[in-house]
N, C-alpha and C positions, 0 to 999 in steps of 0.2 A: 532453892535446893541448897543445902547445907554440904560443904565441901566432902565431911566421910559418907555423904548419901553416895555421890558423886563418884569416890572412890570407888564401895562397895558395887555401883553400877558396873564400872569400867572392870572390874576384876571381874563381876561375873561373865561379863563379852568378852574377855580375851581369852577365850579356846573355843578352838573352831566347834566344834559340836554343839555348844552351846551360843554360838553366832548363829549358825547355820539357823539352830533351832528358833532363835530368838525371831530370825527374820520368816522365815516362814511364817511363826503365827503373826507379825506384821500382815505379811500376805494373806493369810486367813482372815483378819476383819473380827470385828465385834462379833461375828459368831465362835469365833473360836476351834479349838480342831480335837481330836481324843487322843489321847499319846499312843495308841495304835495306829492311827491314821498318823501322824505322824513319824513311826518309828518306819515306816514303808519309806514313804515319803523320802525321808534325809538317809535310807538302807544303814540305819542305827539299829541296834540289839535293844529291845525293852529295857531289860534292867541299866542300860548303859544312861539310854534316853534320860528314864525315871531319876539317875543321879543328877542330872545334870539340869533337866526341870524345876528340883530342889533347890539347887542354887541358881537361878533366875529367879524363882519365885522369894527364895530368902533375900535377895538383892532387889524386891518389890519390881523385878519386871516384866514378871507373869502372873495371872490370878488363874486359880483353879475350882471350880466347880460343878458339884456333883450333879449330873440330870439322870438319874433312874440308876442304872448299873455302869454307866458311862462318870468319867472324868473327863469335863471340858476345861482347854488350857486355853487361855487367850495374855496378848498383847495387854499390857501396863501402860496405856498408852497416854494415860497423864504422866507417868515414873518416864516414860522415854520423850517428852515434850519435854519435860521439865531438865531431863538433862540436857537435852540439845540448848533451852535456853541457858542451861547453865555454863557450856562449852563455847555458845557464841554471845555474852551476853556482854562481854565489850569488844567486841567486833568492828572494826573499821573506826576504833579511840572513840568510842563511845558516838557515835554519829550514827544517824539510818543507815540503813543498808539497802542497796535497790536491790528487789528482787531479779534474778535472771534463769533461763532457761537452763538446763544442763546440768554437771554434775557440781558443779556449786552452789551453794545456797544463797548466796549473797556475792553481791559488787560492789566496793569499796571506791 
């Protein structure tokens, strides 16, 4: 990943409505979710939502697609692999990392 992908990423997560949202569809899975079902969900305003979708999706870490009269929003979920590798990918001076349980990713 190329460092202004990286930037672009990180600008679009930093506001909460668009966290929130990012990580829900995380939690939705490869099926994806409708931004009505979503705007309940995170007690967001549509139109509020729909801005803020725009910019996840402009920052590639959302895809949107249409099934009938429905808009399906799903997780970028190579765009957000790819920044985590990007974020830890010299971690612990460039040496493995063991994996471990909990809220860290890695053990140095």
């Amino acid at each position: 990943m190329e460092e202004n992908t990286a930037i672009r990423s990180l600008l679009a997560l930093a506001q909460t409505v668009r966290l929130r949202a990012f990580r829900a569809l995380v939690v939705a899975g490869p099926e994806g979710t409708t931004p009505g079902a979503l705007s309940q969900a995170l007690d967001v305003p549509a139109t509020s939502l729909s801005f803020h979708l725009k910019e996840l999706a402009n920052a590639g870490l959302v895809t949107q697609e249409r099934q009938g009269r429905n808009l399906i929003y799903r997780a970028a979920f190579d765009q957000m692999n790819g920044l985590m590798v990007y974020l830890t990918e010299n971690c612990c001076r460039g040496a493995p990392c063991a994996v471990v349980d909990g809220p860290s990713a890695c053990e140095c």
